[in-house]
MIDREN-389823 format. One line per 10 residues: number of its first residue (from 0); for each residue x, y, z of C-alpha. Coordinates in pm, 1 decimal, decimal comma, always signed. Example, Ala and Ser with C-alpha at 12.3 -4.5 7.8 and 13.67 -1.06 7.14 Angstrom:
% residues 2
0 = +1230,0/-450,0/+780,0 ~ +1367,0/-106,0/+714,0 .
This chain:
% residues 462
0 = +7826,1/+11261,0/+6737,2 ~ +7846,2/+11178,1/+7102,6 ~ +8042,8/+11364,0/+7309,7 ~ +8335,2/+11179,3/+7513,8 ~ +8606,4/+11271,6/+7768,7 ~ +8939,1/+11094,4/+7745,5 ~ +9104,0/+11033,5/+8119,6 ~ +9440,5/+10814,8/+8127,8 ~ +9533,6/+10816,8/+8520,2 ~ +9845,4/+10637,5/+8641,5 .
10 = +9703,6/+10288,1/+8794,0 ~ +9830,7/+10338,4/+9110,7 ~ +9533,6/+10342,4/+9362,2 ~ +9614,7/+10640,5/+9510,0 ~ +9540,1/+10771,6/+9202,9 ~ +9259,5/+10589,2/+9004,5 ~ +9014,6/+10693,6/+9289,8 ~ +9073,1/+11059,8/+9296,3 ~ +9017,9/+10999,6/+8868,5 ~ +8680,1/+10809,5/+8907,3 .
20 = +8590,8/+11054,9/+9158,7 ~ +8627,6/+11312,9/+8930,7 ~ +8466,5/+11173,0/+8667,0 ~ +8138,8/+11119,1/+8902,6 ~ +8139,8/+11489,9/+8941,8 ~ +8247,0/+11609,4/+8596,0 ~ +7920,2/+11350,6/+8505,3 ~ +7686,6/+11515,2/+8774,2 ~ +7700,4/+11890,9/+8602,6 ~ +7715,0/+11732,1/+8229,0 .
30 = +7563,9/+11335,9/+8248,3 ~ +7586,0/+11337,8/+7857,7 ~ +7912,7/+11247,7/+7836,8 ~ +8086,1/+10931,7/+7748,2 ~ +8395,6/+10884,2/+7984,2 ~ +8653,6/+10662,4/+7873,4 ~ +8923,2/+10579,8/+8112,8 ~ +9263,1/+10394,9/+7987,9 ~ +9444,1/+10196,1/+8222,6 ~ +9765,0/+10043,0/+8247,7 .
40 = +9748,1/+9755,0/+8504,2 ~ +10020,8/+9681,2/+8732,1 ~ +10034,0/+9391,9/+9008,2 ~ +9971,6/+9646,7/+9315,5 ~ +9643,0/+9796,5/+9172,3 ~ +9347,2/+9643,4/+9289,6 ~ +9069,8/+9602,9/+9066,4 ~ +8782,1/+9629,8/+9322,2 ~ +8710,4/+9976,3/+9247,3 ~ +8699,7/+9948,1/+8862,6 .
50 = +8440,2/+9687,5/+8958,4 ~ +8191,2/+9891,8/+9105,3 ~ +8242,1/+10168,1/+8882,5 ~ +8131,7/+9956,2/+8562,0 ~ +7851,7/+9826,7/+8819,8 ~ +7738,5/+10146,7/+8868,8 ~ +7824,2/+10399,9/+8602,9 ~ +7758,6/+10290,7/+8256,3 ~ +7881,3/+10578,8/+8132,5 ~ +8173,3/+10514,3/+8204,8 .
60 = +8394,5/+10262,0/+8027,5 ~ +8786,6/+10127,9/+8157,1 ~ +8991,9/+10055,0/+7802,8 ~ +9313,9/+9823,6/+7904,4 ~ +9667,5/+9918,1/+7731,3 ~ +9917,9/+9639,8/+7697,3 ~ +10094,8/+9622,5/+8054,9 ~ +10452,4/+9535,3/+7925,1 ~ +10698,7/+9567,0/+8194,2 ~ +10719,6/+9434,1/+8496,3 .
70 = +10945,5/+9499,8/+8809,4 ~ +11195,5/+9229,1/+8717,0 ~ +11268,8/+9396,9/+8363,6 ~ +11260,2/+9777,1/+8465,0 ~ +11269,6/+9940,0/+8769,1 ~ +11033,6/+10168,8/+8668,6 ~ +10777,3/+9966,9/+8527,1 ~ +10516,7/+10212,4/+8562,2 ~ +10679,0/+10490,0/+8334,9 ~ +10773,2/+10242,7/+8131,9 .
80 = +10451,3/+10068,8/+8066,4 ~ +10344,7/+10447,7/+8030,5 ~ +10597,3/+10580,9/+7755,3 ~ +10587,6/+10283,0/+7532,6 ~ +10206,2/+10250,9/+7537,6 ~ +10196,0/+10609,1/+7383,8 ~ +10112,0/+10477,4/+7021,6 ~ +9871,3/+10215,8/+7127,6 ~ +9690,8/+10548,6/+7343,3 ~ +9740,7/+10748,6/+7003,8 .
90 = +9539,1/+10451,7/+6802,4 ~ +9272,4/+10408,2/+7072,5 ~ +9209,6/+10767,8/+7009,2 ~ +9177,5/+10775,9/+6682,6 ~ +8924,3/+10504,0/+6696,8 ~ +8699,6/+10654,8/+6981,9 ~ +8753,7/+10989,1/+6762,7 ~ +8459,4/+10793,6/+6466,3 ~ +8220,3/+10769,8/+6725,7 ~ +8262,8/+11065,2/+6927,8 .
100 = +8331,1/+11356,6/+6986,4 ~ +8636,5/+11402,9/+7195,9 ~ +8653,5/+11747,3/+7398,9 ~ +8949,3/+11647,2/+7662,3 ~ +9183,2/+11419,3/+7736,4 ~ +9297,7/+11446,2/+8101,1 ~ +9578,4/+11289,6/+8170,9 ~ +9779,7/+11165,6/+8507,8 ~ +10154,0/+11362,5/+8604,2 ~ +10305,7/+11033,4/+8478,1 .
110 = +10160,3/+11002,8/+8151,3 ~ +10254,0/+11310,9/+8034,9 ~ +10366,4/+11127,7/+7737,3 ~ +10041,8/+11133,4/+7631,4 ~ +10053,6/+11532,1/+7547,8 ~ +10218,7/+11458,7/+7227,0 ~ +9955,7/+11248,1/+7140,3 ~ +9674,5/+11492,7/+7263,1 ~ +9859,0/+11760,4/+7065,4 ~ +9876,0/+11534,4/+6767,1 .
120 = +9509,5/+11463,9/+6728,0 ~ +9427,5/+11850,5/+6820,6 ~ +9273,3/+11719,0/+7142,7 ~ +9238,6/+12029,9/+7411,7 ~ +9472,6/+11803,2/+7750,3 ~ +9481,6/+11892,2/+8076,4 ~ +9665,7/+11743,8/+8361,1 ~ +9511,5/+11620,9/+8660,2 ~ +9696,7/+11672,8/+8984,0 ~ +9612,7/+11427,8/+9212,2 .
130 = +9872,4/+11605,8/+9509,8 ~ +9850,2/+11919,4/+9660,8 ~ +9873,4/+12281,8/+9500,0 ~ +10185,4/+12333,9/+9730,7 ~ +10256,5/+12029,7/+9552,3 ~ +10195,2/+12209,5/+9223,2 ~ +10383,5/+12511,0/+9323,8 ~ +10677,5/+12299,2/+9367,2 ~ +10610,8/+12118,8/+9043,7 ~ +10587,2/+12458,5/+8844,9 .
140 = +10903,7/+12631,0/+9033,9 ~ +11060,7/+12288,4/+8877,5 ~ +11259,8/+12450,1/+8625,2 ~ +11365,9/+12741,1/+8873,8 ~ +11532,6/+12482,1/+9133,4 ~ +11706,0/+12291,2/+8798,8 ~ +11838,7/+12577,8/+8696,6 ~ +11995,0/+12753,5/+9035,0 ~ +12198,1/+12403,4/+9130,1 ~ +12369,8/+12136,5/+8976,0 .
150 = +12404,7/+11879,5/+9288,0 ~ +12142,4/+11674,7/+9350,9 ~ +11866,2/+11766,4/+9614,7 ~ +12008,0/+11489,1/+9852,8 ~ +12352,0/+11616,2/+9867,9 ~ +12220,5/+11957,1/+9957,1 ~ +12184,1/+12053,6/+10306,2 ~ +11960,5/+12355,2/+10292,3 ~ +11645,9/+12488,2/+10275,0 ~ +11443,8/+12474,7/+9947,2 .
160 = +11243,7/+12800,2/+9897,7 ~ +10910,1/+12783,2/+9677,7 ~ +10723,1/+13039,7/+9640,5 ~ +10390,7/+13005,2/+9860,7 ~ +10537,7/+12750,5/+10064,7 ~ +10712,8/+12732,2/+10404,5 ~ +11084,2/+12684,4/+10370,1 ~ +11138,3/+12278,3/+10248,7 ~ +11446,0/+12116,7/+10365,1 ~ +11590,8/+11926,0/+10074,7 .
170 = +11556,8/+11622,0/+10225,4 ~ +11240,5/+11665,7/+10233,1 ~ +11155,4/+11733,2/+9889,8 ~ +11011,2/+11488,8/+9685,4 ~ +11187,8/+11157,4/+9614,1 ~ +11184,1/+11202,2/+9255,3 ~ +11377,8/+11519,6/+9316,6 ~ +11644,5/+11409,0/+9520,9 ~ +11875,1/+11215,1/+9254,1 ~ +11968,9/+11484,8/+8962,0 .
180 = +11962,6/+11263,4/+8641,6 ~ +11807,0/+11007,7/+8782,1 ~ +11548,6/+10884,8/+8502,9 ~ +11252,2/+10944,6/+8730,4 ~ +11397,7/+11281,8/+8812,9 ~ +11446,4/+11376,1/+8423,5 ~ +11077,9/+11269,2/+8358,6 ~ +10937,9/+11535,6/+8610,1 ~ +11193,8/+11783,7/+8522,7 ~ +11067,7/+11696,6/+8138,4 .
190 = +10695,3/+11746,4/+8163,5 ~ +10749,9/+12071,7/+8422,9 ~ +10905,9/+12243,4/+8091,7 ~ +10580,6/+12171,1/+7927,4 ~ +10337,4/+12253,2/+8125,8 ~ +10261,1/+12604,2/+7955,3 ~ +10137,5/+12383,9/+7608,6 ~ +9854,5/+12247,4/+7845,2 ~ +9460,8/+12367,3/+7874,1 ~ +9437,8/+12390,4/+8243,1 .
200 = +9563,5/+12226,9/+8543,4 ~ +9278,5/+12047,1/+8762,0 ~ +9416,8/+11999,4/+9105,5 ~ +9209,9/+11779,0/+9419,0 ~ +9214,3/+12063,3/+9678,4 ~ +9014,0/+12359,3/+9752,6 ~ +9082,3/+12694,0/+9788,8 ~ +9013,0/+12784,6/+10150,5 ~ +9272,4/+12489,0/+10209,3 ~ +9582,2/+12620,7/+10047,1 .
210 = +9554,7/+12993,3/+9993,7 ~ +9917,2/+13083,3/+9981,2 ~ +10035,7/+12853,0/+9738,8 ~ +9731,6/+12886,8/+9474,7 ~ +9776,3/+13314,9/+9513,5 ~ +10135,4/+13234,7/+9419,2 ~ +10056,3/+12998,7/+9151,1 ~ +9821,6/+13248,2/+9044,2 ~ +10046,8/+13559,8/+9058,3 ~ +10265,9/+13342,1/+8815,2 .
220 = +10543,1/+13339,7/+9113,0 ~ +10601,7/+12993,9/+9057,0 ~ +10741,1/+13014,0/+8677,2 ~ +10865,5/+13336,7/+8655,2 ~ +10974,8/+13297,5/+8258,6 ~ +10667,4/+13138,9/+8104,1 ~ +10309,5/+13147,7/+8142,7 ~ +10114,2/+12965,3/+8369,6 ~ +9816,5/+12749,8/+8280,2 ~ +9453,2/+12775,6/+8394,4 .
230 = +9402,7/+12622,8/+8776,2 ~ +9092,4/+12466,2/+8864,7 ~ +9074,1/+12375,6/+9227,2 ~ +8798,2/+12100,0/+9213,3 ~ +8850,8/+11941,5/+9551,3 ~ +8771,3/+11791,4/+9779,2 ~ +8733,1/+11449,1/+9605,4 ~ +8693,2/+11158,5/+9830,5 ~ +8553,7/+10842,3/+9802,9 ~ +8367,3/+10617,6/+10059,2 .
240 = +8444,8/+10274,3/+10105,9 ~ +8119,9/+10085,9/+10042,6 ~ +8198,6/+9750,1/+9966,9 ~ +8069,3/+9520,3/+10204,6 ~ +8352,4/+9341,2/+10409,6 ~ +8386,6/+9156,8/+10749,5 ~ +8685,6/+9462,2/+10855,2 ~ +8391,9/+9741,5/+10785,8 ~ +8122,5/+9582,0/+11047,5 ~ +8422,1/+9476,7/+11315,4 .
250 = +8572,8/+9803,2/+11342,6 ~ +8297,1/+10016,7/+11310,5 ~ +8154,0/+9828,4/+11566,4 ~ +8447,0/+9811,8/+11820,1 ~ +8425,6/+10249,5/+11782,4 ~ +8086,7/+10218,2/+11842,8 ~ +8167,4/+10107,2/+12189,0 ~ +8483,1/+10383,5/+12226,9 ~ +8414,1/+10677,7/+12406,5 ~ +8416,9/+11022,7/+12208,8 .
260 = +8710,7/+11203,1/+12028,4 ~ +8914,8/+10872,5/+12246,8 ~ +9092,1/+10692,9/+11970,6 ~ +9353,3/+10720,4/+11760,0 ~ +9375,7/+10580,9/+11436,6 ~ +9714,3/+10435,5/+11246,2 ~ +9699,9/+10394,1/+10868,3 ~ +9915,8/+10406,2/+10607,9 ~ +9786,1/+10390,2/+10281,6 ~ +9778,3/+10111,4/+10000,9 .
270 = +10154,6/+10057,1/+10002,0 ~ +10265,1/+10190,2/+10331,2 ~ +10487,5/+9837,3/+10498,0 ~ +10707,9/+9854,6/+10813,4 ~ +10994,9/+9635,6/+10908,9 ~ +10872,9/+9403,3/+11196,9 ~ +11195,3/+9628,5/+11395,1 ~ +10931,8/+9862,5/+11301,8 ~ +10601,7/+9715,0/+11409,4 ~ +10791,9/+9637,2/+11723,7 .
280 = +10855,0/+10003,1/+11820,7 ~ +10516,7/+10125,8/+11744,0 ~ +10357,3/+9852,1/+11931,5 ~ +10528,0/+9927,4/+12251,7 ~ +10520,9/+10317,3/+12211,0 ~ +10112,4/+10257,9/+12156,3 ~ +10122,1/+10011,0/+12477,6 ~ +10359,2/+10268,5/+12702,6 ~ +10108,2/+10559,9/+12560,6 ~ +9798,2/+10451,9/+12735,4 .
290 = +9570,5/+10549,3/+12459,9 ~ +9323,4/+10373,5/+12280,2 ~ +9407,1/+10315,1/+11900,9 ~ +9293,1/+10116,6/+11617,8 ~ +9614,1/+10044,1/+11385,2 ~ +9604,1/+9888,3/+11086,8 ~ +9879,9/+9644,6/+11028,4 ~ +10029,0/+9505,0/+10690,1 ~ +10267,2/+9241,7/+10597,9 ~ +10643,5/+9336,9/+10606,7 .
300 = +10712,2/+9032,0/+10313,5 ~ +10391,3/+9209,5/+10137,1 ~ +10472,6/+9188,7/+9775,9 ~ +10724,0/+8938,0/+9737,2 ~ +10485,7/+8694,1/+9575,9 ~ +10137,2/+8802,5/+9396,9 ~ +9971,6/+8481,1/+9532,3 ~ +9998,7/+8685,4/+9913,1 ~ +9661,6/+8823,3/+10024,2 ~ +9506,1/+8969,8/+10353,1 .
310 = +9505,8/+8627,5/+10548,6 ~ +9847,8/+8513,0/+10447,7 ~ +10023,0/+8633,8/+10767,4 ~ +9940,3/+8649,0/+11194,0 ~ +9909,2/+8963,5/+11342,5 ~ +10063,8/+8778,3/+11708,6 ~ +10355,6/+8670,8/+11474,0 ~ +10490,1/+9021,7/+11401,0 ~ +10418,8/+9203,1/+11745,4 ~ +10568,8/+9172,7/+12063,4 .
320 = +10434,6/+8869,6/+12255,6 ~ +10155,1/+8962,5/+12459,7 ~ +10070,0/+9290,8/+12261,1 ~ +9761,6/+9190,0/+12178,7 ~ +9621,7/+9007,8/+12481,6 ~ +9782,0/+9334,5/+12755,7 ~ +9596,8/+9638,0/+12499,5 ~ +9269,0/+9366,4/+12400,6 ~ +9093,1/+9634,3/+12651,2 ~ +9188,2/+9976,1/+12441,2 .
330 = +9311,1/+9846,0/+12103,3 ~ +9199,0/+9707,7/+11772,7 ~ +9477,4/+9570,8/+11559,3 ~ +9303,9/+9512,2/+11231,7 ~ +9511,9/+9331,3/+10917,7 ~ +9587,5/+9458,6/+10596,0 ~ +9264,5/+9693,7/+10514,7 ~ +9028,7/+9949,5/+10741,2 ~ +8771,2/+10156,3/+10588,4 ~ +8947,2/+10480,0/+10625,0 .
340 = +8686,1/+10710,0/+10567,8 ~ +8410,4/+10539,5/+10791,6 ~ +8679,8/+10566,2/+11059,7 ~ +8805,3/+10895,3/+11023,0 ~ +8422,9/+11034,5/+11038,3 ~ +8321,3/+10786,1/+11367,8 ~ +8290,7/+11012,3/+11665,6 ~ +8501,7/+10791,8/+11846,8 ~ +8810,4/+10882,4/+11672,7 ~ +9057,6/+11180,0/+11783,7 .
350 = +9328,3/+11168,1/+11592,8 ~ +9539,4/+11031,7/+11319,7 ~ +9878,6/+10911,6/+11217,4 ~ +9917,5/+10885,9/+10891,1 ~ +10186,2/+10814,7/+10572,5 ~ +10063,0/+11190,3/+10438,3 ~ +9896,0/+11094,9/+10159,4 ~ +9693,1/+11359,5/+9939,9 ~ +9436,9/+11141,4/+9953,0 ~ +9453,3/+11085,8/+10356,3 .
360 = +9538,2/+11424,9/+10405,9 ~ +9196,8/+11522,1/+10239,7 ~ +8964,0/+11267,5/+10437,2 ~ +9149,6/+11372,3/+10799,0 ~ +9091,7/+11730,8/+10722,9 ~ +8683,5/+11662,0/+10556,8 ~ +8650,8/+11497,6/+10932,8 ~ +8775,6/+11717,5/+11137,2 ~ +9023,9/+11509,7/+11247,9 ~ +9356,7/+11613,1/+11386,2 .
370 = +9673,2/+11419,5/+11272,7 ~ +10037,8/+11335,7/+11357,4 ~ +10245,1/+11297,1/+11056,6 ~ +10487,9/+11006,2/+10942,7 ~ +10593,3/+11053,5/+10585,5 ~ +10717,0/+10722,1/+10352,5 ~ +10771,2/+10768,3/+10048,5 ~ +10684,5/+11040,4/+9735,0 ~ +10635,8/+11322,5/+9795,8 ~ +10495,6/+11251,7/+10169,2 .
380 = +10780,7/+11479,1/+10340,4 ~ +10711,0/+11754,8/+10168,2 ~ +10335,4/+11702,6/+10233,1 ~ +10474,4/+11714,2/+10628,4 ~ +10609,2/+12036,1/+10594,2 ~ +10339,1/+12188,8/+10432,3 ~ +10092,9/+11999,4/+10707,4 ~ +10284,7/+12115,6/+10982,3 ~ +10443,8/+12480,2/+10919,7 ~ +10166,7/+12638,4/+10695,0 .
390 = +9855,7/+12426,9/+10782,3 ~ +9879,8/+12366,4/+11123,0 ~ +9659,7/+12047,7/+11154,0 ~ +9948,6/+11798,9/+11198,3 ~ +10216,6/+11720,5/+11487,9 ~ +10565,4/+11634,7/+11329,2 ~ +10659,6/+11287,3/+11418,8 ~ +11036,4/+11224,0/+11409,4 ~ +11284,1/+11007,5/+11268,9 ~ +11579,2/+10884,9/+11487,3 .
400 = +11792,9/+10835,1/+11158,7 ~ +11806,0/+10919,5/+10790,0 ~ +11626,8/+10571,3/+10682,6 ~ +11314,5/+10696,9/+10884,3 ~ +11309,3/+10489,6/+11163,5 ~ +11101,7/+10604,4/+11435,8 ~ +11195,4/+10494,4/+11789,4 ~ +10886,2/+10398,6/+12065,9 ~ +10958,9/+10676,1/+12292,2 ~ +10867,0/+10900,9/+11978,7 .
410 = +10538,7/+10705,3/+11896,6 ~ +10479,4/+10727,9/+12289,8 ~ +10524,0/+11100,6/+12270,6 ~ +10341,2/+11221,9/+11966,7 ~ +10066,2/+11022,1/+12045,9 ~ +9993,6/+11092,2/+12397,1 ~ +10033,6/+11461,1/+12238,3 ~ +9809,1/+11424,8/+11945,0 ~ +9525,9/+11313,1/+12224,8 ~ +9586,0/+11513,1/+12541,0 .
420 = +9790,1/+11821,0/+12461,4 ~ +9704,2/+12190,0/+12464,9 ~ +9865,8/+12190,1/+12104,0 ~ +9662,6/+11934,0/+11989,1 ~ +9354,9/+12129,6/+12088,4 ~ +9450,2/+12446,4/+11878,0 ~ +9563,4/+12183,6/+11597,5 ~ +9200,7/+12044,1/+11675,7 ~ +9067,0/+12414,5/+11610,7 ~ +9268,4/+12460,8/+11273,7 .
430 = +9111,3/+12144,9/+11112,8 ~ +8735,6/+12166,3/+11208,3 ~ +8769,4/+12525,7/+11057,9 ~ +8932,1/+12373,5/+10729,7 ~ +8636,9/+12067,7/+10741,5 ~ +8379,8/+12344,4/+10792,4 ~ +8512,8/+12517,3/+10477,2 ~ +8556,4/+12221,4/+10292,5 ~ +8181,2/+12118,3/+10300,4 ~ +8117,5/+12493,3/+10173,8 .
440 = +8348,1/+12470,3/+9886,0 ~ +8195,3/+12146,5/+9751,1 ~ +7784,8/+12170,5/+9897,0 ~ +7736,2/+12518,4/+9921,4 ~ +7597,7/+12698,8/+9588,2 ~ +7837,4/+12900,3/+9463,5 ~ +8142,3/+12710,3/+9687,3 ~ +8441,8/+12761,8/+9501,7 ~ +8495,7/+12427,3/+9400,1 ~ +8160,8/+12384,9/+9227,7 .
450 = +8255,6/+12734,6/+9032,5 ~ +8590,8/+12565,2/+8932,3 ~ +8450,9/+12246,2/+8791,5 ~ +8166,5/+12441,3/+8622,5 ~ +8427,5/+12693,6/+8448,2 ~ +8642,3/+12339,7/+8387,7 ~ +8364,8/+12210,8/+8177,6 ~ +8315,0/+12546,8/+8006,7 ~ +8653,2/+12553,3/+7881,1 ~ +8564,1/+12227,9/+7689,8 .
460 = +8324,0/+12475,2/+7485,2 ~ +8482,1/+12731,3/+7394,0 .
């Protein structure tokens, strides 16, 4: 029979990408396989991508789970639509299972739920970590941090320490940390116990990125009780934004006319919104900083109603009056959407401030591109620390209050520093070093990514 791979990310966009992207490279050192992808579609998932993929790669084929909950019936209507979707996942198996051949299921952090099925069937799973392997460290030490408090992360004012990671303040650990019992908390704390029953671990980094976390991970630091599983550092995995749209043309041709290593570029991911308060700060800290930016701007009322879409709302409405017209000369506010990696790789960009993403991180650091860094949500504070105190290739931008607000004179500040300081230039230094090793890892034969994915697809043989 034919021979299939099983992958069941989260449908988040944050994570389907890194997914598909894996699957492209798990299909360019085996193209024999059948890839099936499950999905569980939520409203903030954008379908574009899935798209192109069946456009483009018929072997690989998007199977749709019931999406049950929504927002209004559970606050957690991803997790949800996750755990009770388990049998429908078990019977979709079973039916591919006639056909093919199944040799791995690889499954998201949030459907974990779908070990017992994988176990079940006698189906090798392994989990695909679409974070960081400080990330992982933290995720494996899990257990450890349960076990040596019982207040919750939030009411904690200390330092968090992980082994292979800088000091974390627990503040800034990851928001499904923070509330003990919370039911997002006990579903991380849940699948961290399990981790030892899996095949491997395949994580979106590389090794010359994170050193000290993956020797840790390694050394079995991180779960000093158990075993650890297999690691396969398979980064970095990056996609490039080739659909063709009106934003693509405008801004790459408003850099084109930018001088060198001049601009800085604001972007915040798929689901990063500001208060206008917000948008109001930034504006004038970019106007008072004299530098020449390109920000991408979304709606504040962004997801109240589904029927919203990128020309729903005026850019003049939500900035200071005047903005535009007094920075037309150095500034590009663009709405809603930027092609991010086109941007980041433009000569005429110098730095970036970003939400921390993974996924950013990743295409700042493959361009050489220094950043300042301005967590919002997940588990984008801890990705700070790690940026800041072990990395190096990121300038801490600071809150003026516990909901994150950051005041003008801050955006003023970092920027200006991000584009004409003597620590930016060392910070400059750090990244091209980690781009230069980054196109090794993944282009270079024998690069230790290549080695990782190769051994990953061994393991499916054995």
């Amino acid at each position: 029979m034919e021979e299939a791979l099983v992958i069941y990310p989260a449908a988040l966009v944050g994570h389907i990408v890194p997914f598909i992207e894996l699957c492209k490279h798990i299909l360019t050192h085996k193209p024999s396989l059948s890839i099936h992808i499950f999905l569980t579609i939520t409203p903030r998932f954008n379908t574009s991508t899935i798209s192109h993929c069946t456009t483009t790669i018929p072997s690989i084929t998007f199977h749709y789970l019931p999406n049950l909950v929504t927002p209004s019936s559970n606050p957690n209507p991803l997790f949800e639509n996750i755990h009770i979707n388990t049998q429908n996942l078990h019977e979709a198996l079973l039916s591919i299972s006639k056909t093919h051949t199944i040799k791995a299921l690889i499954f998201d952090l949030f459907c974990f739920h779908s070990l017992t099925v994988a176990s079940k069937l006698k189906i090798p799973a392994y989990c695909f970590f679409t974070c960081s392997a400080s990330a992982l460290a933290l995720f494996l030490h899990t257990p450890t941090i349960h076990n040596n408090t019982e207040k919750s992360l939030i009411e904690l004012n200390t330092c968090i320490h992980i082994p292979g990671v800088p000091p974390v303040p627990s503040r800034d650990m990851p928001e499904p940390m923070l509330e003990r019992g919370s039911e997002v908390y006990e579903i991380f704390h849940q699948f961290s116990l399990l981790m030892s029953k899996l095949e491997g671990v395949i994580v979106n980094t590389f090794e010359a990125l994170e050193p000290r976390s993956l020797k840790a991970i390694s050394d079995g630091l991180c779960v000093p009780n158990g075993p650890t599983p297999p690691i396969y550092c398979v980064g970095p995995l990056l996609a490039s934004n080739k659909e063709t749209k009106t934003e693509l043309d405008e801004c790459l041709s408003w850099l084109n006319s930018q001088p060198s290593k001049s601009v800085v570029f604001l972007c915040f991911g798929s689901m990063g919104v500001f208060s206008i308060e917000q948008l109001y700060e930034m504006a004038n800290g970019l106007e008072r900083s004299g530098q020449r930016f390109m920000w991408v701007v979304r709606n504040p009322t962004r997801g109240q109603s589904e029927k919203q879409n990128n020309d729903s709302f005026r850019l003049d409405s939500l900035l200071p009056e005047g903005f535009l017209d007094r920075t037309r000369d150095r500034g590009l506010v663009v709405k809603d959407w930027a092609p991010q990696v086109e941007v980041l790789n433009h000569d005429s960009v110098g730095g970036f401030v970003t939400h921390c993403g993974w996924n950013s991180v990743l295409e700042a650091v493959c361009a050489g591109v220094p950043m300042v860094a301005w967590p919002l949500y997940a588990e984008q504070r801890f990705n700070r620390v790690v940026l800041v105190k072990e990395m190096g290739v990121a300038l801490w931008m600071r809150e003026s209050n516990e909901s994150g607000f950051v005041t003008a004179s801050e955006v003023e500040e970092r920027v200006r520093e991000l584009m004409e300081s003597e620590t930016s230039e060392l910070i400059r230094e750090r990244v091209m070093v980690a781009k230069d090793k980054a196109k090794a890892t993944s282009s270079t034969k024998g690069g230790s990514s290549i080695v990782a994915l190769t051994k990953l697809i061994q393991s499916w043989e054995s």
